[in-house]
C-alpha positions in Angstrom: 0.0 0.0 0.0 1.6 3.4 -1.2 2.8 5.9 1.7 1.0 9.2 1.3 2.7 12.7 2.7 -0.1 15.2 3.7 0.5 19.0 5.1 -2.3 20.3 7.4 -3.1 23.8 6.4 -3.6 26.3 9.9 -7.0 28.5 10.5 -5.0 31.5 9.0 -3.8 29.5 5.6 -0.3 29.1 6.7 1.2 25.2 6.3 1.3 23.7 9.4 2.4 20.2 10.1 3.3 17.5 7.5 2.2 13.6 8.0 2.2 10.2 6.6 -0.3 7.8 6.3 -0.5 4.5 4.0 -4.2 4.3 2.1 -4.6 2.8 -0.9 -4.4 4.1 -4.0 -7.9 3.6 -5.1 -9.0 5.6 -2.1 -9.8 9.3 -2.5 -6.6 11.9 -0.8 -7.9 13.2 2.9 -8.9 16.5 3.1 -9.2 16.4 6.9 -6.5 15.1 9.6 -8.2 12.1 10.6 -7.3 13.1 14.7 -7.7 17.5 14.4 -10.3 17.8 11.6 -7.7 20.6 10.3 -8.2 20.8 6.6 -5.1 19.2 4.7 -3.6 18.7 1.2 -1.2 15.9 -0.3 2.3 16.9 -0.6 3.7 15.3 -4.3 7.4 14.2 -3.9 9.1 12.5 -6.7 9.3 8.6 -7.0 13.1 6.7 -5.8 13.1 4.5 -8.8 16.0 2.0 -8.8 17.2 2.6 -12.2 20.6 1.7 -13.8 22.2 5.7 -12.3 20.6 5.3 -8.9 22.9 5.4 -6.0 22.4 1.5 -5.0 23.6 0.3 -8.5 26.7 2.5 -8.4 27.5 1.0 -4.8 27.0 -2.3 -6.5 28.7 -1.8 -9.6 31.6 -0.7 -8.2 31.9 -3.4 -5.8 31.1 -6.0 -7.9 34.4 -7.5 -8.9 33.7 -9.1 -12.4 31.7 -6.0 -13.3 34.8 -3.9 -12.4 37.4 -6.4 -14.4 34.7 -6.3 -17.4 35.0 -2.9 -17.7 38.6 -2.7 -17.2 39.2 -1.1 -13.6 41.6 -2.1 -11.1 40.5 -1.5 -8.0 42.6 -0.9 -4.8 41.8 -1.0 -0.8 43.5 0.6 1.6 44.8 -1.4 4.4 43.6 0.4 7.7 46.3 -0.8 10.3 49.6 -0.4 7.7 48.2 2.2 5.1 49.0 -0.5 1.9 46.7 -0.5 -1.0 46.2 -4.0 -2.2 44.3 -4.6 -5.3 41.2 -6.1 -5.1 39.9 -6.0 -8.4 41.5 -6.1 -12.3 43.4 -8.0 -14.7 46.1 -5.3 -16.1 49.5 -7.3 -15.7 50.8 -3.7 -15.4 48.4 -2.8 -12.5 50.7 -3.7 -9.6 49.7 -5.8 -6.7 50.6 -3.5 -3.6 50.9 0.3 -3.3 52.7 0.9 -0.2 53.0 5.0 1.1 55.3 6.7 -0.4 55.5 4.9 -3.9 53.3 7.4 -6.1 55.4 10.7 -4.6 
């Protein structure tokens, strides 16, 4: 059942408080607070679609390791206790393993 957002509207027209409540979408939008009686109207926020750019599928892109090798990356992580980068990801024979401090000055 979708999550609406509704904004109560105050006795002198101002915007007053905003809440959510889940109805469904065949239902008609509220134009009372069901607990105050305060007239209200629906707030329209955009949709979080999952698509192909959204901010999950980066995250899983980039730690997804044959994804990374497909693509031709070579991915490093740092090492938190000595500060070495160790690669974790890519096929380049040039890529080396390690990066220790100190070696790209």
């Amino acid at each position: 059942m979708p999550t609406y957002t509704y904004r109560t509207i105050n006795p002198d027209g101002s915007d007053g408080d905003v809440f959510e409540i889940e109805q469904p979408a065949s239902d008609a939008a509220l134009t009372r607070h069901p607990l105050s009686g305060l007239p209200v109207r629906r707030e329209f926020h955009a949709p979080n679609l999952g698509t192909k750019y959204s901010a999950g599928e980066i995250k899983r892109k980039v730690t997804d390791k044959a994804y990374l090798e497909k693509q031709g990356f070579t991915r490093y992580e740092r090492d938190k206790l000595t500060g070495v980068y160790h690669k974790t990801a890519g096929t380049d024979g040039a890529a080396p393993d390690t990066i220790r401090p100190g070696d790209l000055d």
